[in-house]
Each structure stands twice: as structure tokens, then as C-alpha cells.
C-alpha positions in Angstrom: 144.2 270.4 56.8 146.8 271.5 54.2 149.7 269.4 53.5 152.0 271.8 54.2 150.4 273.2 57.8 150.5 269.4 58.6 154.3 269.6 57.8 154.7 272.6 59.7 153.0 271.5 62.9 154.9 268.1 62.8 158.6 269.9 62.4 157.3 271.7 65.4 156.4 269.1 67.7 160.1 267.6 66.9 161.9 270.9 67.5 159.7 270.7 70.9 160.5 267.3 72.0 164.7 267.6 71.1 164.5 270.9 72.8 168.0 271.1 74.6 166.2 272.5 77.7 164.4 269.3 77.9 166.7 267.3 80.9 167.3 263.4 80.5 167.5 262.3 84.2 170.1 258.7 84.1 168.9 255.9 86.2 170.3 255.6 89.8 173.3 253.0 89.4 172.6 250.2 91.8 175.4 249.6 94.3 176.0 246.2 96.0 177.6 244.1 98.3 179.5 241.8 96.8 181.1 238.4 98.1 183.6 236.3 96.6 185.9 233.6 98.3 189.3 232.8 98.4 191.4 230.0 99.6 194.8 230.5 101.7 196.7 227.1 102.6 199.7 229.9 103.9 196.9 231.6 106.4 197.2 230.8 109.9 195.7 227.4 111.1 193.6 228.5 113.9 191.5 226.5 116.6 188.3 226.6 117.6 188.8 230.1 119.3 190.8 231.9 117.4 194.9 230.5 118.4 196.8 229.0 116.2 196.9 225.4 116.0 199.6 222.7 115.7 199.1 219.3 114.4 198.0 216.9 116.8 199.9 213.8 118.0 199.8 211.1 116.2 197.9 213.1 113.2 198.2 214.4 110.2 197.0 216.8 107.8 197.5 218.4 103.9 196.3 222.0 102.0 193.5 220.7 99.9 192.5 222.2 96.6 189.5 223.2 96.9 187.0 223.6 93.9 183.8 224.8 95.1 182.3 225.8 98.1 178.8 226.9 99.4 177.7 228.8 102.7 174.5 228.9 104.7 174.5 232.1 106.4 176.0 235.4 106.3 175.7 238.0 108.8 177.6 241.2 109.2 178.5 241.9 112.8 179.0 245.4 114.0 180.9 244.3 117.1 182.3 241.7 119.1 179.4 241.7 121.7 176.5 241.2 119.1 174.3 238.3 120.0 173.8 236.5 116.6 171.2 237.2 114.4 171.3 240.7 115.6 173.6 242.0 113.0 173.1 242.6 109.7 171.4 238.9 107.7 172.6 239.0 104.3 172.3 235.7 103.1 170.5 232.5 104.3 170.3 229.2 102.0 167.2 227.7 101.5 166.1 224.9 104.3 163.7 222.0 104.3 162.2 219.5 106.7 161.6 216.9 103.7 164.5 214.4 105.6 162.6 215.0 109.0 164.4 217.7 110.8 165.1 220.5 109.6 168.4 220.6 106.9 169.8 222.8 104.3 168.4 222.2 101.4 171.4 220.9 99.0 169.4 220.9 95.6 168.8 225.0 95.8 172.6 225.9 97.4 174.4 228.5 95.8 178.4 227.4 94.9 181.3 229.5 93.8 185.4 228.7 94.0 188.2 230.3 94.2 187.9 234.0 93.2 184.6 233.5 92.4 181.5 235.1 93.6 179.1 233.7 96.1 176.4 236.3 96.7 175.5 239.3 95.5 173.2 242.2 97.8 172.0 245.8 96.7 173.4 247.5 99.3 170.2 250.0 100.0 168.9 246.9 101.1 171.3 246.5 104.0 171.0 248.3 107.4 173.4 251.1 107.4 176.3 250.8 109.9 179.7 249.5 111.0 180.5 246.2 110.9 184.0 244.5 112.5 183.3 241.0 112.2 181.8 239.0 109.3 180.2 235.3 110.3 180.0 232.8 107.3 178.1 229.4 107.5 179.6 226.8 105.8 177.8 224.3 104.2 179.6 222.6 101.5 183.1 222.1 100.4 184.5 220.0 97.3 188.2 219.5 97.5 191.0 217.8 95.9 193.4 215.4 98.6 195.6 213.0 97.8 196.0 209.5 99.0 198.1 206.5 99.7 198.6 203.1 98.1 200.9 201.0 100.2 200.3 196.9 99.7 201.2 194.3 98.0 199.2 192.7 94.6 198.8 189.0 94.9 197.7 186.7 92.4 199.5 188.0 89.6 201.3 185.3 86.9 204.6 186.7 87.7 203.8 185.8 91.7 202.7 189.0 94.2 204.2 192.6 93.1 204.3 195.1 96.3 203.1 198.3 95.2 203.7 202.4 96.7 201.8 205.0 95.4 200.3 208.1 95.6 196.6 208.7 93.7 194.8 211.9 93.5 191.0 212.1 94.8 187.8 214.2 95.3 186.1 215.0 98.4 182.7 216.2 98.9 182.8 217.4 102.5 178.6 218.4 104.3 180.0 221.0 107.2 176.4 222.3 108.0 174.4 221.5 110.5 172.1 219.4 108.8 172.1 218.8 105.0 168.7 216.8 103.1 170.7 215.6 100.1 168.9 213.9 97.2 172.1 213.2 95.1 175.2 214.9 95.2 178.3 214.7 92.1 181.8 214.5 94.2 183.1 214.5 90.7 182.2 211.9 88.0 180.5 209.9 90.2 176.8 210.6 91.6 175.8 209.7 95.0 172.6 209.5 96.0 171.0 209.7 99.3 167.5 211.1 99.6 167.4 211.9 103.1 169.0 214.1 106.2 173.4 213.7 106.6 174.9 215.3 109.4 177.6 218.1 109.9 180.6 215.6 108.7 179.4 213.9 106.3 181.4 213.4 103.4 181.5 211.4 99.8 185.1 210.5 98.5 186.2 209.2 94.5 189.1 208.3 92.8 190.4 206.6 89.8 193.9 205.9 88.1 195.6 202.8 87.4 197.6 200.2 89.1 200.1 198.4 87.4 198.6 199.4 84.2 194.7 198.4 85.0 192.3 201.3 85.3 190.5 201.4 87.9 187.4 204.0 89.9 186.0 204.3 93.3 183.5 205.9 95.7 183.3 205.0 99.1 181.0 207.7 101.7 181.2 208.1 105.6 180.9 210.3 108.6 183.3 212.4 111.0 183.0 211.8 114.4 180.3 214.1 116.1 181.4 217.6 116.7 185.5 217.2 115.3 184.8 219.8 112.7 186.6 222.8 113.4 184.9 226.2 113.5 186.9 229.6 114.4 185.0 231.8 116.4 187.4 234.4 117.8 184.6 235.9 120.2 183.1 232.9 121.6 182.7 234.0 124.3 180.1 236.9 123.8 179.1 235.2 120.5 178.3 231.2 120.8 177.8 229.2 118.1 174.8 227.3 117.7 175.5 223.2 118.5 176.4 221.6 115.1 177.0 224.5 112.9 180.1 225.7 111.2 179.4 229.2 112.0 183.2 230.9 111.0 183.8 234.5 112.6 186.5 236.7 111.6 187.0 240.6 112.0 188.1 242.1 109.0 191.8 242.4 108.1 193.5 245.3 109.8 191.0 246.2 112.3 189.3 248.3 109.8 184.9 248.4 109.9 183.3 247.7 106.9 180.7 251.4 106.6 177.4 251.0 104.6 175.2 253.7 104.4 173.0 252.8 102.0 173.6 255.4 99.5 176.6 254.6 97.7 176.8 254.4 93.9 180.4 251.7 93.8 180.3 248.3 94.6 181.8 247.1 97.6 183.6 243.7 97.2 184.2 241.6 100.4 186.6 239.0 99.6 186.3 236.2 102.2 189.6 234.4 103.1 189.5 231.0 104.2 192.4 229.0 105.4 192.9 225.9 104.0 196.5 225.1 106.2 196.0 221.4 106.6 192.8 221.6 107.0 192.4 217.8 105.9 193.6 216.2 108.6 193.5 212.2 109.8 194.9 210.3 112.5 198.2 209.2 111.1 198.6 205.8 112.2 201.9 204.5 111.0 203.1 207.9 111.3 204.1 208.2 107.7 202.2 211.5 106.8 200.5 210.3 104.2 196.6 209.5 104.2 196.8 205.6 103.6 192.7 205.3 103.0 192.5 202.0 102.6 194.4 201.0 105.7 191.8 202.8 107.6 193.1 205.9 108.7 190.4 207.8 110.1 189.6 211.5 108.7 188.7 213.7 112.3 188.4 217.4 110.2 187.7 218.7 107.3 186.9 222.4 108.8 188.7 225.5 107.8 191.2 227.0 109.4 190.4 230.8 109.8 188.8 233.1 108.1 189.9 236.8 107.2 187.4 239.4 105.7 188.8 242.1 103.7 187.0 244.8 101.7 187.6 247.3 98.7 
């Protein structure tokens, strides 16, 4: 074929494929649910059922910082009536029987802190509906608490030297039911445990120095048996399964969170959890401060609310 008919025929073919009639169809943008958490020591410290909550007798309590926090369970609840695990499942953390009974399996959990994002769900993959209440599982919380030093150092060359003092440290706080953990990090300091720890269970560092000699610290232990606060508002329709720390909340001004599977935006639930004392101990020289070492037992480490909110 001539040259120039094999020019011609190839200028068509372009003119033909950049054709302004030809129509470029843009992929459908993928919308999702998003979740992200947020810590409130100035939200209201709620009970087991929803009313606010004073301190105990003889107790006390601090807002702890919290760093990082996973969840085992989400579910979107359209009303106050649904039985769970008849709303909408959005999220469940991996499990494992490897300890014996069945646990959350720590080594696969999903973390996020404050502002951060937990989990993320295409919304066409969500039953369309409205949804009042949102239930969160909580699994995992790291936190920040501070502590007491109140003694007296003996043994010194300059003879015994009393000493008051307040030292930061770390908590690694298991709420769920049943964790398998084969080592955890509370925050320099590894743990390990290979095998089952119940809802309670907690690891606890610090470090710092007394009168000027460094000094670091682990110790690990275990709440009493169902002390762990959990806020479920609609107990009474919606019961929590024994040993979970199933939170419910509606979301904030009585509004319903709509999916209908076809939007094109991002909808970002922001999860509000209250952290108002929500470290609390039995206070046993009454001096509000957590002395640790003089045995002061911790009876809660459970939030203290949670409010849903969505944009």
C-alpha cells in the first residue's frame, strides 16, 4: 500500500477515536462510612444504664489521656427495640480459640486515637435505613494516668529521706470479653502472655527518677469480675452479652443516621467517648491521688458514655 494512503488511513483512525461525540463515562466515586474516635473527659460520666454517675465513697478517679484505642464490634441500630445483631454489622475484629475459649484475637486488632480513624465501610455495602443508636465493642484502650509516690527512702548515707511525688505512667487496659494476647507493648516495655486474659485485664509501666536515680517498671493484674463499666441506655430491650463492653449511644440530638446506599459523599461518624474519671480506684487514705504502690486497688477502667454524631 502507498505511503501516503497509509498516512491517510492512520490520520483517519485518530480523527475517529478523538471524535468529540465519543463520551468518556467517569468512574462511580465510592462513598463510605467512615469512623473515627474522640475522647471527652468534659462528657457526662454515665453508669451502667445511661444516668450520670458520681464518684463513689471512699473512691477515686482521674481523665486519662488516652493514646490508642481498638473496638470489637460495631453495629448500627435503627431503634431502641432492636435485639442485637439485628441491626446493621459493620465491623467485627478478628477472633481465635488458640488460648482455649474463644477471644479477640489481639495480634490482628485494628487501633486508632484521638481524631483518628478506626474503620472504614463502602457504604453500598450497608443495608439501607435509619439508624438511632450506634453500639461500639471495646476492646483495647492505652492511656496515660498518673501516680503517687508517698514513702520514705532508707538506707541512704545521709540517713532516710521521706519522699512525695507524682510520676507519669502507661496503661494498657483489655475491656473485651476475652482477649488471646501473645505480647502486648504498654509503651517501651513488652509484655508477653501467650494465652487467653479476661475483660479487665490490664499491663501498667513507668519510669522517672527518684532522688536523682533513674529508674523503670511493669507490673500487670486484673479488675475485679464484672466492675467495668459499660453504658447501655436501652438495656432493657437491648441486653448486653455477660462480659462484654458493648457501649450504646443514640446519636447526638435525636437525629437518625439515613443510608441509602447510593450516595456519592462520605459520611463521617465521629464516636465520642467519655473519658470523665474514667480511671477510677478505691481511694484508701482518701487523698485523691492513685498511691500504686500502697495498694490501692483499680475497680474501672470503662468509659463513661458514648455520643455518636455524624456529618
Amino acid at each position: 500500500m502507498p505511503k501516503i494512503i497509509v498516512a491517510a488511513f492512520a490520520a483517519i483512525l485518530i480523527f475517529t477515536s478523538c471524535s468529540k461525540n465519543d463520551t468518556i463515562t467517569p468512574p462511580t466515586p465510592v462513598a463510605n462510612l467512615v469512623f473515627k474516635f474522640q475522647f471527652d473527659s468534659t462528657q457526662a460520666r454515665l453508669n451502667n444504664i445511661g444516668l450520670a454517675a458520681a464518684m463513689p465513697a471512699g473512691h477515686a478517679g482521674q481523665n486519662p489521656k488516652m493514646n490508642t484505642m481498638s473496638a470489637h464490634y460495631i453495629e448500627l441500630a435503627p431503634s431502641a427495640f432492636t435485639q442485637i445483631g439485628n441491626g446493621a454489622i459493620i465491623y467485627k475484629a478478628a477472633e481465635t480459640t488458640t488460648g482455649g475459649s474463644n477471644a479477640i484475637n489481639f495480634s490482628q486488632a485494628l487501633f486508632a486515637g484521638n481524631g483518628e480513624t478506626f474503620f472504614t465501610m463502602p457504604l453500598k455495602n450497608i443495608i439501607p435505613g435509619e439508624y438511632q443508636y450506634l453500639r461500639v465493642s471495646l476492646a483495647y484502650q492505652n492511656f496515660d494516668v498518673t501516680w503517687h509516690l508517698d514513702t520514705t527512702i532508707t538506707g541512704l548515707p545521709g540517713g532516710p529521706v521521706p519522699v512525695s511525688q507524682d510520676f507519669a505512667g502507661t496503661v494498657a487496659s483489655f475491656v473485651g470479653y476475652n482477649s488471646y494476647l501473645n505480647a502486648y507493648k504498654i509503651k517501651n516495655q513488652t509484655i508477653t502472655v501467650n494465652g487467653n486474659r479476661a475483660q479487665g485485664y490490664w499491663g501498667f509501666e513507668t519510669g522517672g527518677t527518684i532522688l536523682g536515680f533513674p529508674f523503670n517498671q511493669t507490673a500487670t493484674g486484673q479488675a475485679p469480675a464484672n466492675a467495668t463499666t459499660v453504658v447501655n441506655p436501652i438495656a432493657a430491650t437491648s441486653p448486653i452479652p455477660a462480659g462484654s463492653c458493648l457501649v450504646t449511644g443514640a446519636f447526638s440530638g435525636g437525629n437518625k443516621l439515613t443510608i441509602t446506599g447510593k450516595e456519592t459523599k462520605d459520611i463521617v461518624v465521629t464516636v465520642s467517648l467519655s473519658t470523665n474519671k474514667s480511671f477510677e480506684w478505691i481511694d484508701t487514705n482518701g487523698n485523691g491521688k492513685w498511691d500504686a504502690t500502697k495498694g490501692e486497688q483499680i475497680v474501672d477502667m470503662g468509659l463513661r458514655g458514648l455520643v455518636p454524631a455524624f456529618q
